[in-house]
TIRO-2110 file (N, C-alpha, C; in Angstrom, 1 decimal):
// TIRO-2110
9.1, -13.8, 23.8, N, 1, A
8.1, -13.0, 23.1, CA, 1, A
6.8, -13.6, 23.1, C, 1, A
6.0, -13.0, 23.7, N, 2, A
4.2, -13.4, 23.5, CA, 2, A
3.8, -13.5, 22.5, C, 2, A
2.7, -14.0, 22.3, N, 3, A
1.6, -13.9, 21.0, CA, 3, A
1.1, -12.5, 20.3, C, 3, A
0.9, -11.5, 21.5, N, 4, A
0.4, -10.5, 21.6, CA, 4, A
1.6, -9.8, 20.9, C, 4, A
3.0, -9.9, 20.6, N, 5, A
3.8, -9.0, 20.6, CA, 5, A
4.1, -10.0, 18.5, C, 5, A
4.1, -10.9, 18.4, N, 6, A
3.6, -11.4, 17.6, CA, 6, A
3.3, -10.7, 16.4, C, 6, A
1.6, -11.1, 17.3, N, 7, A
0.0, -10.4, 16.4, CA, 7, A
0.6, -9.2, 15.8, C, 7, A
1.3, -7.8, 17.0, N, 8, A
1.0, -6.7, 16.4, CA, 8, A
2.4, -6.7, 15.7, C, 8, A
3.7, -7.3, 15.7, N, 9, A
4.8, -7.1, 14.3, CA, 9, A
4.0, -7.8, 13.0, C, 9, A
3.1, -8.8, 13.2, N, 10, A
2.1, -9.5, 12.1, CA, 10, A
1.5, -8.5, 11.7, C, 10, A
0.8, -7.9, 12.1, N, 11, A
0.1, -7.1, 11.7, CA, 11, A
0.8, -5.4, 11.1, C, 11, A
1.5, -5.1, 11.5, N, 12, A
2.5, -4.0, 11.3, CA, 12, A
3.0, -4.5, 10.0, C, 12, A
3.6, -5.9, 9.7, N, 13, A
4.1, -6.0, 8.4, CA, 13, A
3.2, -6.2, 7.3, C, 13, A
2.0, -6.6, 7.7, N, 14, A
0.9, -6.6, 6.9, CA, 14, A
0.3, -4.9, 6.0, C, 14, A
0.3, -4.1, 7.3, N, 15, A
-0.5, -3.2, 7.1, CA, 15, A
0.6, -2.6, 6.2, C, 15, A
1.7, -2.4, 5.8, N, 16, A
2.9, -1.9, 4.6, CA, 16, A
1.7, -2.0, 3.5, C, 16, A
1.2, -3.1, 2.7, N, 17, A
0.4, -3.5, 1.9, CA, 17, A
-1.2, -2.7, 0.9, C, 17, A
-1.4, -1.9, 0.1, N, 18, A
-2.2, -1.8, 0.1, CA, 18, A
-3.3, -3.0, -0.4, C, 18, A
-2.9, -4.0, -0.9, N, 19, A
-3.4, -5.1, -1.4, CA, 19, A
-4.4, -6.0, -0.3, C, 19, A
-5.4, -6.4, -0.3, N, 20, A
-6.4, -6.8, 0.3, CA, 20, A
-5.0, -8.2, 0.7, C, 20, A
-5.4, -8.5, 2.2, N, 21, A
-4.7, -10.1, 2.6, CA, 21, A
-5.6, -10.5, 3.9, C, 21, A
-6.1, -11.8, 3.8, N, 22, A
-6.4, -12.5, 4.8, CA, 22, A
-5.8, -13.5, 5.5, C, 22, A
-6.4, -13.7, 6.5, N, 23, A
-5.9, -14.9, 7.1, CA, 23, A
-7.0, -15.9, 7.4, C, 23, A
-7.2, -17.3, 7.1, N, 24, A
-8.2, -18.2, 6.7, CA, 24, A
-8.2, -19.2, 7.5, C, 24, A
-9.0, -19.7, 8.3, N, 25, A
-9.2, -21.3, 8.8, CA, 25, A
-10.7, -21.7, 7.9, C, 25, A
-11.1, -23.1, 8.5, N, 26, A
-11.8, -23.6, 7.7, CA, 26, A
-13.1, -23.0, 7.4, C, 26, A
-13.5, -22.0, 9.4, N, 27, A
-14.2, -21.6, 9.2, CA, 27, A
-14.3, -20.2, 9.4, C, 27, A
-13.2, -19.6, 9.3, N, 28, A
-13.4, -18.3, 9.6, CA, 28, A
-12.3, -17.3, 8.4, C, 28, A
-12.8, -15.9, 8.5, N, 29, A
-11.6, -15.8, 7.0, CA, 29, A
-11.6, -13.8, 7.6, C, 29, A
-10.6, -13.6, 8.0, N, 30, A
-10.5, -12.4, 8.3, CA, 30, A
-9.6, -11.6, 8.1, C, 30, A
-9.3, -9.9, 7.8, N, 31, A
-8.5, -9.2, 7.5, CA, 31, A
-6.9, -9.1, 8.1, C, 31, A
-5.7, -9.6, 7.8, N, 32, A
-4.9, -9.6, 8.2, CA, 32, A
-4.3, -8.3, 9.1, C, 32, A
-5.0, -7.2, 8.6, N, 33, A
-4.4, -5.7, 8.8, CA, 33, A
-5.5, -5.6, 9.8, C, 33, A
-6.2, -6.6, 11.0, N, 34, A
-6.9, -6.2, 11.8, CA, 34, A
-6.0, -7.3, 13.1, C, 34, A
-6.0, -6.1, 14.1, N, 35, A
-5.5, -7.0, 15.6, CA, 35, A
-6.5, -7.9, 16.0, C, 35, A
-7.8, -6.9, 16.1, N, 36, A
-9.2, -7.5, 16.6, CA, 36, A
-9.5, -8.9, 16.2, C, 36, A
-9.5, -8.8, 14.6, N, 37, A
-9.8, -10.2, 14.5, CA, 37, A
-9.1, -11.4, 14.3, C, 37, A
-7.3, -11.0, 14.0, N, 38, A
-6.7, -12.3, 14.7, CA, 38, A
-6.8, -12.8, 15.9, C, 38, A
-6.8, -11.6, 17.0, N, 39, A
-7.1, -11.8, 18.1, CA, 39, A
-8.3, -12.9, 18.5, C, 39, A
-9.4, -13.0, 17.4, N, 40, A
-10.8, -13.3, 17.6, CA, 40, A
-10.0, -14.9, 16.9, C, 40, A
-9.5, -15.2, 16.6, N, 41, A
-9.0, -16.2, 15.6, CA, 41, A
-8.2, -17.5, 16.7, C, 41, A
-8.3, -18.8, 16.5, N, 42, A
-7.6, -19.6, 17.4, CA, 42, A
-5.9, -20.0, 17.0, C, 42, A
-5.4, -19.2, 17.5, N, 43, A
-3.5, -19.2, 16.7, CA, 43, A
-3.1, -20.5, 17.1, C, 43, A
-3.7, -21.3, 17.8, N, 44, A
-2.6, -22.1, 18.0, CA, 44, A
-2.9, -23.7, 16.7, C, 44, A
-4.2, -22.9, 15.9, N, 45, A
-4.4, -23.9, 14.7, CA, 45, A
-3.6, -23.1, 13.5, C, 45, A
-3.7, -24.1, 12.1, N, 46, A
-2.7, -23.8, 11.1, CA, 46, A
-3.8, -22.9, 10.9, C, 46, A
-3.2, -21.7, 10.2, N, 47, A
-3.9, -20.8, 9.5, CA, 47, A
-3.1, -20.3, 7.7, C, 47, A
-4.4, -20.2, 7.3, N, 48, A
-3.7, -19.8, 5.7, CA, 48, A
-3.6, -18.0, 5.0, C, 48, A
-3.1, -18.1, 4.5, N, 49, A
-2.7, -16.4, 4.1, CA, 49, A
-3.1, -16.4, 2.7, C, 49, A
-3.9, -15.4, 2.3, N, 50, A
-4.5, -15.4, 0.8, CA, 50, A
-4.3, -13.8, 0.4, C, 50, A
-3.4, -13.8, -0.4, N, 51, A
-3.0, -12.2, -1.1, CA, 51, A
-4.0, -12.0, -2.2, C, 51, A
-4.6, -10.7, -2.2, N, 52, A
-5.6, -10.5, -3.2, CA, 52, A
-7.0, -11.2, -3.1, C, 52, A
-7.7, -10.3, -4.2, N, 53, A
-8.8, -11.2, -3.9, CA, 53, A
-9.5, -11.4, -5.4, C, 53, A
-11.2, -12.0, -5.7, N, 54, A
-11.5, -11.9, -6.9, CA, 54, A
-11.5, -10.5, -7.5, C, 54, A
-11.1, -10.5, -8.9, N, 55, A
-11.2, -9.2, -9.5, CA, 55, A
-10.0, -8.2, -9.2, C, 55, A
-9.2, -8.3, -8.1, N, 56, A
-7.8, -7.6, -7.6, CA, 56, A
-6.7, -8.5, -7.8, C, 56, A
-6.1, -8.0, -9.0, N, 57, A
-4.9, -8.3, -9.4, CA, 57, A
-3.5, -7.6, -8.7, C, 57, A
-2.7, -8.2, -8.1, N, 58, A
-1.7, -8.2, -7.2, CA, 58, A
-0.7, -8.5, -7.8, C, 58, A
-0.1, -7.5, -8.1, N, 59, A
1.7, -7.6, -9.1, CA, 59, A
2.8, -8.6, -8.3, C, 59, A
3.3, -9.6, -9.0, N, 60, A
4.1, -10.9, -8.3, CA, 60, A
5.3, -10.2, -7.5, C, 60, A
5.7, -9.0, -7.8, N, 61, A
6.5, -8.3, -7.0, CA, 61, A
6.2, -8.0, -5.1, C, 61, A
5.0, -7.9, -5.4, N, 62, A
4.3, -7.4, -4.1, CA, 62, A
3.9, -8.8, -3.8, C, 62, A
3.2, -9.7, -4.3, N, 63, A
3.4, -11.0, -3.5, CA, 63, A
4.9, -11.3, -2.9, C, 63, A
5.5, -11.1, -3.9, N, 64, A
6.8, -11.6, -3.2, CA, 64, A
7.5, -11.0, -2.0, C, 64, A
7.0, -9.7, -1.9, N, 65, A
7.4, -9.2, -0.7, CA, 65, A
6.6, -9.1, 0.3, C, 65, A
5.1, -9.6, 0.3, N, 66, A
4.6, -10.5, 1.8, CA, 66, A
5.2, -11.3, 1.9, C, 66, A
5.2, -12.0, 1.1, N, 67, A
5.8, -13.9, 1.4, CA, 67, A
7.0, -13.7, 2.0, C, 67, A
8.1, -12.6, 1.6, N, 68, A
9.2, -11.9, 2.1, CA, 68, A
9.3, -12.2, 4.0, C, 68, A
8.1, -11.2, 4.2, N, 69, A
7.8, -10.4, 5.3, CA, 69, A
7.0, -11.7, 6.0, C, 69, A
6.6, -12.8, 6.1, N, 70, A
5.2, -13.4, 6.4, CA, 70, A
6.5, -14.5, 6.8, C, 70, A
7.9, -14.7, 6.1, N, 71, A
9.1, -15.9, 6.4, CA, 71, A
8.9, -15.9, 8.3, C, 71, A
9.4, -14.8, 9.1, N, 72, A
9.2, -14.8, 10.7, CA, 72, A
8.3, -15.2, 11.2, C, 72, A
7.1, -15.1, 10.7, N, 73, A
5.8, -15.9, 11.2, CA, 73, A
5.5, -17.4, 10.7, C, 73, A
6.2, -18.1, 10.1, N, 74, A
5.2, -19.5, 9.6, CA, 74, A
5.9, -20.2, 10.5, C, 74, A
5.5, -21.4, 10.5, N, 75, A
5.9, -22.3, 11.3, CA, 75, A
5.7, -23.6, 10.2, C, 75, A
7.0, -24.7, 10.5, N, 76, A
6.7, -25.5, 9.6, CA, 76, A
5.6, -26.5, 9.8, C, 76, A
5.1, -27.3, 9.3, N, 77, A
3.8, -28.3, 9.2, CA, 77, A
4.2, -29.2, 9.9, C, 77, A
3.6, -30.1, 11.0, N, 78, A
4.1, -31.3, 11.9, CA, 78, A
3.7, -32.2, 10.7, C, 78, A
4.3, -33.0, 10.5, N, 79, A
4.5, -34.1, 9.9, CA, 79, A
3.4, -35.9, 10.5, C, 79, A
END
């Protein structure tokens, strides 16, 4: 399976969500529910996932079922 096929089940599980979610590097911080700009994003660095945002409060239920859905995608940390 490619990157490409990836991105778009990543993104497919994301978009379930009505809750604001990004995906973060040091320098860039973009909408998870967008192909375009993971695409625009370098995957082969660690990237971080931030549910919610200031002022949107996000019921721990619904966190817990990205985090759910987000298990097929992480990769563990090299050591």
């Amino acid at each position: 399976m490619d990157n490409g096929d990836k991105v778009n089940r990543f993104v497919i599980a994301m978009s379930k969500y009505r809750c604001p979610i990004h995906l973060t590097t040091k320098r860039y911080k973009v909408d998870a529910k967008s192909l375009i700009g993971i695409f625009g994003m370098d995957l082969t660095k660690p990237l971080t996932v931030e549910i919610g945002s200031p002022g949107n409060q996000v019921e721990k239920e619904q966190i817990d079922a990205v985090l759910q859905d987000l298990e097929e995608f992480t990769v563990p940390a090299a050591v």
